[in-house]
N, C-alpha and C positions, 0 to 999 in steps of 0.2 A: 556610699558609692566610692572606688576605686578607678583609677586612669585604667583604662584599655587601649587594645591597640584598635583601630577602626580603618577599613577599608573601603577608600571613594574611589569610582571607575568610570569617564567620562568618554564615550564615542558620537562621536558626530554624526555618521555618515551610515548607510545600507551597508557599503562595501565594510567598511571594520566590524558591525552586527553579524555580517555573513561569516566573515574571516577569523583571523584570533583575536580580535580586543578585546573582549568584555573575556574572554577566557584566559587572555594571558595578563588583564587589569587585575581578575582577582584570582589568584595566585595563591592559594591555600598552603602548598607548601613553605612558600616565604614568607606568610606571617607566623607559622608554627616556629618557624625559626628562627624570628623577631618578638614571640614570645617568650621564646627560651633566653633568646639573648638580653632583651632589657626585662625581665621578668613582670609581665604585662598581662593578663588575660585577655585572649581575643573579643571584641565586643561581637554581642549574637545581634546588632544589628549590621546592615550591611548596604550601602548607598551607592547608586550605579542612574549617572544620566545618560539613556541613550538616542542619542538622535538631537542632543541638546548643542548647541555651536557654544565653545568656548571664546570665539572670535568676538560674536554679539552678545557676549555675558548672556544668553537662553540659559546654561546650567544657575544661574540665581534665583531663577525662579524655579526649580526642580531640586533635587534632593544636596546639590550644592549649596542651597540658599537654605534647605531645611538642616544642614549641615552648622552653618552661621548663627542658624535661630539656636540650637539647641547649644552651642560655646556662648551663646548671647547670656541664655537662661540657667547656666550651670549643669545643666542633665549631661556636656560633655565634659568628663573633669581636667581639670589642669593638671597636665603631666601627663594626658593622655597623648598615644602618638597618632597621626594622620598619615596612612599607607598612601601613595599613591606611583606610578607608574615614572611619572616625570612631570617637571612644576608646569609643564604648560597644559596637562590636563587640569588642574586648576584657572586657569586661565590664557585665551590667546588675545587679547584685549590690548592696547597698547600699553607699553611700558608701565610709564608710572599708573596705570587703573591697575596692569595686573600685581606691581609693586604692593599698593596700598591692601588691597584682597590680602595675598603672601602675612604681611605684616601683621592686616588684623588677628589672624589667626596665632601667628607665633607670639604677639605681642599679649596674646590673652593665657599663656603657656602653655599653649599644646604646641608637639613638637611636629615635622613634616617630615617623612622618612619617601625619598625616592629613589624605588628600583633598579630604575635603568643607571645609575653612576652609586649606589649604594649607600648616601650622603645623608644625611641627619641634619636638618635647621629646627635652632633654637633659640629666645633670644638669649640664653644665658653661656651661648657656646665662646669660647674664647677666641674665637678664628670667627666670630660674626660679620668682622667687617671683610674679610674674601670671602665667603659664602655669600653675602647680600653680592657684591659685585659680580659674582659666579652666576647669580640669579639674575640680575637684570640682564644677562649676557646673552643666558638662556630666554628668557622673556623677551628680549627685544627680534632674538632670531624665528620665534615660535609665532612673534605676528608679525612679524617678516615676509615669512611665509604664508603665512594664511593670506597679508594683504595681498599676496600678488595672485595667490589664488582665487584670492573674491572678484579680480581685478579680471582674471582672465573668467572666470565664469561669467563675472557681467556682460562681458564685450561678448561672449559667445550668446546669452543670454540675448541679447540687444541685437544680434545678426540672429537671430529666430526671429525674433519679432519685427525686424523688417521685412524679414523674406514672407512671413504669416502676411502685413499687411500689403504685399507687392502681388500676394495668393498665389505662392509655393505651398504645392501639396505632397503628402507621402505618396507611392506608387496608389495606394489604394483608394487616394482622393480626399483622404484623412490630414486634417490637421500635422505636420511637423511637431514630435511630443518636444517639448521645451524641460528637457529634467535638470537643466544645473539649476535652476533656481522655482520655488513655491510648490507647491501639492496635487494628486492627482482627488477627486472626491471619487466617494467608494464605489461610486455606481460608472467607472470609468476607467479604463487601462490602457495601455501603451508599452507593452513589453515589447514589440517589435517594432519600436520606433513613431510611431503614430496615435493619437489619440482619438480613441474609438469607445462607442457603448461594451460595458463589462457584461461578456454573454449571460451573468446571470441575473448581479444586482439593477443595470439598468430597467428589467421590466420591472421589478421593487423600487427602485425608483419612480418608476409613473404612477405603479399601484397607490404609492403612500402621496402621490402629488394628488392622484384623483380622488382620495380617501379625503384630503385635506379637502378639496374647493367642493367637495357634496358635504362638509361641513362635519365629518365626524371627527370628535373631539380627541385629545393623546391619550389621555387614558386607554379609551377604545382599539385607539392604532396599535399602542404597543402590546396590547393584548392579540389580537390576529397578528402581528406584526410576529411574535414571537411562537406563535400557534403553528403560521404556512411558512415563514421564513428563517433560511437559515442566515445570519448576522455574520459583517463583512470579518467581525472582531475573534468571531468562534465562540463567543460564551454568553451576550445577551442583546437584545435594541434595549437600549436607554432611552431616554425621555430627551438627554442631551442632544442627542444622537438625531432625534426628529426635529427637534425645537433649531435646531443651527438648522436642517436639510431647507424647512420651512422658510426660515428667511436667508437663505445664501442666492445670490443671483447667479450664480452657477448651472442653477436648473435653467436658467434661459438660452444659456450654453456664454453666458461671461465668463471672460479670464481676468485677474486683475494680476499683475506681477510691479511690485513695486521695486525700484532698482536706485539708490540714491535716494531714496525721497521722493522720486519720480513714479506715479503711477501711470501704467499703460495696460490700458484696455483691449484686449481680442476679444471681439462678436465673435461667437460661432466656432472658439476652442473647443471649447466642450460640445459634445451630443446633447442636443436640447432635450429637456425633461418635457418642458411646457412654456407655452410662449409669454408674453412678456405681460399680455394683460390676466393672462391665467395667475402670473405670479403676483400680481396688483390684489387680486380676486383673492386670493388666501391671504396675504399679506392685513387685507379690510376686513374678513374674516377674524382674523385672530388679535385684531385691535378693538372688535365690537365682543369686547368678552364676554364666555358665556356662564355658568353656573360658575362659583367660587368653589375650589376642592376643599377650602376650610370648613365651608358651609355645613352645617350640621343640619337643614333641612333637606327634605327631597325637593330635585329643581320644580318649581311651578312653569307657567310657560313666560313670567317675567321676572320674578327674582332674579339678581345679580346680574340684568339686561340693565341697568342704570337708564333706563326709559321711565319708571312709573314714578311723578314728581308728584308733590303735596303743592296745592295751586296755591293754598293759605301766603305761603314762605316760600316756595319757589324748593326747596330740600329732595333728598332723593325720601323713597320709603322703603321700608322692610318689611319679608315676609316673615311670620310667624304663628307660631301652636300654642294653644294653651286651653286646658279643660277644655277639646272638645271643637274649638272656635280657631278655624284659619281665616287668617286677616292680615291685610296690610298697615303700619301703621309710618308716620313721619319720625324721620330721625330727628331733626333738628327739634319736635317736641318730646326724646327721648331723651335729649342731651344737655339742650339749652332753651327752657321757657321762655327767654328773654325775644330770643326768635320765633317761636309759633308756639302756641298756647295744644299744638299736641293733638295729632288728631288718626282714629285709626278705621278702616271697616272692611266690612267680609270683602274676603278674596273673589267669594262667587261672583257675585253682581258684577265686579271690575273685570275676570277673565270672559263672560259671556259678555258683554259690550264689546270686549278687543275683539274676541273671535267674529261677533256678527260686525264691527268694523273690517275686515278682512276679506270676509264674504264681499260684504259689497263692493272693497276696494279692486278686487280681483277683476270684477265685468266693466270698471270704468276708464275709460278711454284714457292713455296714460302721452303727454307731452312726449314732446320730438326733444330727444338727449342733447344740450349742447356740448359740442366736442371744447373742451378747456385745456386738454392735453398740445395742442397742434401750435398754439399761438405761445405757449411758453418754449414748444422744441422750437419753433422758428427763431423766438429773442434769440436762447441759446446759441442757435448756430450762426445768428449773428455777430453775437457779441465772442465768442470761441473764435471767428475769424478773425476780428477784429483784437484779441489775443495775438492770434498767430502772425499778422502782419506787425504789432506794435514790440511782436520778440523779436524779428525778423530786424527790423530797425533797430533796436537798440543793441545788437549784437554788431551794427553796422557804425556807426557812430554811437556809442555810449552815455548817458550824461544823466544827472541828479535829475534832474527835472522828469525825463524818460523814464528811469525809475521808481518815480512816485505814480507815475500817470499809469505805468507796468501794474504796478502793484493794486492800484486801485480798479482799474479792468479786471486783474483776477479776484480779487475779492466780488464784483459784481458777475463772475462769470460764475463761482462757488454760489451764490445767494442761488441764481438761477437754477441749479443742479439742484438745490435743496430744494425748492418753489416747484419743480419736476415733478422731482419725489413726492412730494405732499400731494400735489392735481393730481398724478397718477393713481395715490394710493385710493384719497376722497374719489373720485370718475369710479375707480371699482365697485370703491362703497356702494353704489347706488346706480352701476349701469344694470341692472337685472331686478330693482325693487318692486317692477313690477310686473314680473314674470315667475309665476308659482301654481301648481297645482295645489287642490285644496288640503290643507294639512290636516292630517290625525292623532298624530303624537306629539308628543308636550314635547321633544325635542324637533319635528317637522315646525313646529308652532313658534319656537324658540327662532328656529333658521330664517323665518321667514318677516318673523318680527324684526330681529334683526338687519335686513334688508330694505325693509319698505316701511317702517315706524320712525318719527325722529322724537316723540314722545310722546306719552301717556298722561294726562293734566287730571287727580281727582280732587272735583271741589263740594265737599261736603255742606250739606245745607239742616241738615236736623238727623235723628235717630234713623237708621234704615231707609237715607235719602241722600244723595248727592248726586252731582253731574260727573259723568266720565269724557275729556275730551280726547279723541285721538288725533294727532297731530302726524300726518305722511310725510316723507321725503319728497313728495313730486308735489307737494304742496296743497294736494286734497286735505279737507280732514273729517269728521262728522264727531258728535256730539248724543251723551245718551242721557238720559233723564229718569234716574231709576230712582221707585220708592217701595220701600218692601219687600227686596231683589225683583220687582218688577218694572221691567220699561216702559214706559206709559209715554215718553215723547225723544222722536229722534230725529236729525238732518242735520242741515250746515246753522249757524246763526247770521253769517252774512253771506248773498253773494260774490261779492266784493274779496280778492282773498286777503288785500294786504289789512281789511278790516279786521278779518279770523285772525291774521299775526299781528297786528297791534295789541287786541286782547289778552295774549301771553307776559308782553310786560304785566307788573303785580299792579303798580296805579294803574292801568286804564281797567284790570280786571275788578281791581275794587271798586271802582265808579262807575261801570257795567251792573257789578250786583247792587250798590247801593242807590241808583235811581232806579232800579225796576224793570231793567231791559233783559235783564235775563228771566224774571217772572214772566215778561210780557212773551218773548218766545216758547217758555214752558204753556203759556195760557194758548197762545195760536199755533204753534210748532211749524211757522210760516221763516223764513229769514226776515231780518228786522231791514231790508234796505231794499231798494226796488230794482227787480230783474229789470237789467241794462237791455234796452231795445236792439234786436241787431241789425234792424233798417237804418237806425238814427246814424246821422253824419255827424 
C-alpha cells in the first residue's frame, strides 16, 4: 500500500446539503492537482458527514471516526495527505478537544492539506510551531462561533417551548414547528411553519400501528410494508425503521427536546398516531416474544412463548422433531442432569389441553381490572411538585443541605417515572387477557396465549401420562389428566386460589405428589378442599 491523497467533507446543516458544501468539500479538480503536486495517487475511497455537528464531536461517530479507525489500523498510510476544506470541518469542539483530534492525526504522519488558506500541517514541518498556533487560532474562532450560535438557537428553542406550553398555535391550530433544534418523524411535516400529519405517510403511520397491536409480527409488516407502500427514504422499510417507530413515544404525539441536559416534554407536538394505552398494548406485545427468527422449527402454538415449564425443575421446554415424533422435551434435563433427570413428551396431548383450557377460559366470568396505573401518576405528581417547590427554594436561598435534600427528591421523582413505566407497560399486558374470539390458527392461538396464560406446568407421571396445568393471568387455572393422549380427568384441584398458587412452588408440589393428593384428585376429579359456604359469616 502506498500514501494517497484522501478527501473528508463535513456539513452540518439542510441549508449547506441544499447549497454548495458538499460540492465545493469535494473539489475534484484540487485534488487532481494535489496529486500532481505532492505525487500522491487520489484514494478511490471517499468520506463525507452530512448532517453530522462538528460542534458536538456527531462526525466521531460517522465517517470521521471511521477515518481515525482506519490511521488507527494502518489501512490509511503514513505520508498520506487528508484534503479538507478548513480545520474546523474536522472539528468545532473547544479548543484543546479539537487540538488533541488535529494532533492525533498529524502525530501519526498523515499530513492535513486545507483549501481555503492552501496550508499543509505536518508534524515534521519546520514552521510547526506557527502553524500549531495558526490552528488553535482558527479552532478557538470556529467554536466561537458555533457556541454562540448553539446559544442563540437554544434561547429561541426555549421561547417555542414556552409559548407551546402557554398554547400558542400556528394560524391553522397546529403546533408552532420548533426547527432549530431535534427531528421531525417520518410520518410528520412542517414546511410551512407548523407541525402537522405528513399527507401521506401519517395514514402509514396508523396502518403499521394497527398492524402492530392486532399482533402481526415484522417480518410480515415489512413484507406489505414494502408491497402498498412507498418508504419515506425512496429505496426500502427496514426492519430498523419499524422496530424504533414501535417504541418511540412520538406516536402518542410526545416531544422530547433536550437542551443543556435538560429535557422537556411537549404532549400533543406531534399528530397523534395512537393513544397512550394503545402504545403500552404493543410495547407488552413485543416484550411477550413470539417465535424465535433463529428457530429452525415451524412455530407450534407454544414454542418460544417461554410459558411451557417442566414442573420436575421448574426449567423452560423445547419443541422438537425427530423420526417422525414432535414433542416437547426440558432443557435443563438437555443441559445439566444435575438439575432434572430430563424429561420429554408428545406435543399433541400438551397443545389439546391448552386449547380445551381456552375454550373454557373464554365463557368464565373474568375479575374487575384494578387500575395500578392511577395511584403511581398521583405519587408522581406529587412528588414532581414537591420537586418544583424545593428548586424554587433553593434558587432562593442556596445552601449544602438544600442540595442534598434536591438531589435526593429527584432521584425518587426518576424511580417513580420508571415504576410508571413498568405498571403501564405490565396493566397492558393483561388489560384484554380476557377478551378473544375463538382462535383457529397457530398464530391466532399464539396471540392469545400470550394474553391470558401466565404458564403452562407439565408434570409427568409414567410413559403416555402426565398432568398438564394451565395457570391464567386473572388467576383461574384448570388442570388435565392425560394418559394415552387421552383426558380421562379435568378441573381445578382447589377451590381456594392461593392453594392452586401455593402448589407451583417445587416443595409444596413434591409433597402434593408424594402423599397422594394429586392421586386422590385423579381418583375423584372433585377439588381436594371444601366449597366455601356463601351464607357463612
Amino acid at each position: 500500500m502506498k500514501p494517497t491523497l484522501i478527501s473528508y467533507s463535513r456539513v452540518s446543516s439542510a441549508k449547506q446539503l441544499e447549497g454548495t458544501g458538499i460540492e465545493q468539500q469535494q473539489d475534484y479538480k484540487l485534488l487532481n492537482q494535489l496529486s500532481k503536486e505532492y505525487g500522491l495517487p487520489i484514494d478511490e475511497r471517499t468520506f463525507s458527514d452530512e448532517g453530522l455537528s462538528g460542534f458536538h464531536s456527531h462526525n466521531l461517530q460517522g465517517e470521521f471516526g471511521r477515518i481515525l479507525q482506519l490511521i488507527s489500523t494502518g489501512s490509511i498510510i503514513k505520508g498520506s495527505i487528508l484534503v479538507i476544506t478548513s480545520l474546523d470541518r474536522l472539528s468545532r469542539a473547544k479548543t484543546n478537544d479539537a487540538m488533541e483530534l488535529m494532533l492525533s492525526v498529524i502525530n501519526r504522519g498523515i499530513r492535513i492539506y486545507t483549501a481555503m488558506d492552501s496550508k499543509l500541517y505536518c508534524s515534521d514541518s519546520p514552521n510547526l510551531t506557527a502553524d500549531l498556533i495558526v490552528s488553535v487560532i482558527i479552532m478557538a474562532q470556529a467554536h466561537e462561533e458555533s457556541l454562540k450560535k448553539s446559544k442563540r438557537t437554544k434561547g429561541n428553542a426555549l421561547a417555542l417551548i414556552e409559548r407551546f406550553h402557554k398554547g400558542e398555535r400556528a394560524a391553522d391550530g397546529n403546533p408552532i414547528a420548533i426547527k432549530s433544534v431535534g427531528s421531525l418523524p417520518w410520518w410528520v411535516e412542517s414546511s410551512d411553519g407548523s407541525v402537522k400529519p405528513h399527507p401521506y405517510y401519517f395514514g402509514v403511520a396508523q396502518w403499521i400501528a394497527q398492524q402492530s397491536l392486532s399482533g402481526v409480527g415484522t417480518t410480515k409488516l415489512l413484507s406489505d410494508l414494502n408491497e402498498l407502500y412507498t418508504p419515506p427514504n425512496g429505496k426500502g422499510w427496514y426492519r430498523t425503521t419499524v422496530t424504533r417507530f414501535t417504541k418511540s413515544k412520538s406516536l402518542t404525539g410526545l416531544a422530547v427536546f433536550t437542551l443543556d441536559g435538560v429535557e422537556h416534554e411537549l404532549s400533543g407536538y406531534f399528530p397523534q398516531v395512537i393513544t397512550e394505552d394503545e402504545f403500552y398494548q404493543i410495547q407488552a406485545r413485543k416484550k411477550t416474544a413470539t417465535h424465535s427468527r433463529t428457530s429452525k422449527n415451524k412455530p407450534t402454538i407454544l414454542n418460544g412463548l417461554q410459558v411451557l415449564k417442566c414442573r420436575s425443575c421448574g426449567g423452560g421446554m423445547n419443541y422438537y422433531t425427530a423420526g417422525g415424533r414432535k414433542a416437547y422435551r426440558c432443557i435443563n434435563g438437555m443441559t445439566n442432569r444435575a438439575k432434572c433427570k430430563g424429561m420429554s413428551c408428545s406435543s399433541e396431548p400438551v397443545h389439546e389441553a391448552v386449547k380445551r383450557s381456552l375454550t373454557w377460559f373464554s365463557v368464565q366470568p373474568k375479575p374487575v381490572k384494578e387500575d395500578k396505573v392511577t395511584p403511581v401518576v398521583a405519587r408522581l405528581d406529587e412528588a414532581q411538585a414537591k420537586l418544583n417547590q424545593m428548586e424554587a427554594d433553593y434558587m432562593e436561598s442556596p445552601s449544602n443541605i438544600m442540595a442534598k435534600m434536591l438531589a435526593q427528591v429527584e432521584q425518587d421523582v426518576e424511580a417513580l417515572r420508571i415504576e410508571l413505566e413498568e405498571t403501564r407497560l405490565s396493566q397492558a399486558s393483561t388489560d384484554d387477557f380476557g377478551t378473544f374470539d375463538e382462535p383457529e390458527t397457530t398464530d391466532e392461538y399464539r396471540d392469545v396465549i400470550v394474553r391470558s396464560v401466565n404458564t403452562v406446568q407439565v408434570h409427568k407421571m409414567g410413559r403416555k401420562e402426565m398432568l398438564i396445568s394451565i395457570y391464567f393471568k386473572s388467576g383461574l387455572n384448570k388442570h388435565y389428566y392425560i394418559k394415552n393422549n387421552e383426558v380421562l380427568q379435568e378441573g381445578i384441584l382447589y377451590y381456594e386460589p392461593q392453594a392452586e398458587l401455593d402448589l407451583l412452588d417445587k416443595a409444596n408440589w413434591m409433597l402434593f405428589v408424594a402423599d397422594g393428593r394429586l392421586n386422590q384428585w385423579i381418583d375423584t376429579g372433585k377439588p381436594l378442599d371444601v366449597l366455601p359456604d356463601p351464607w357463612e359469616e
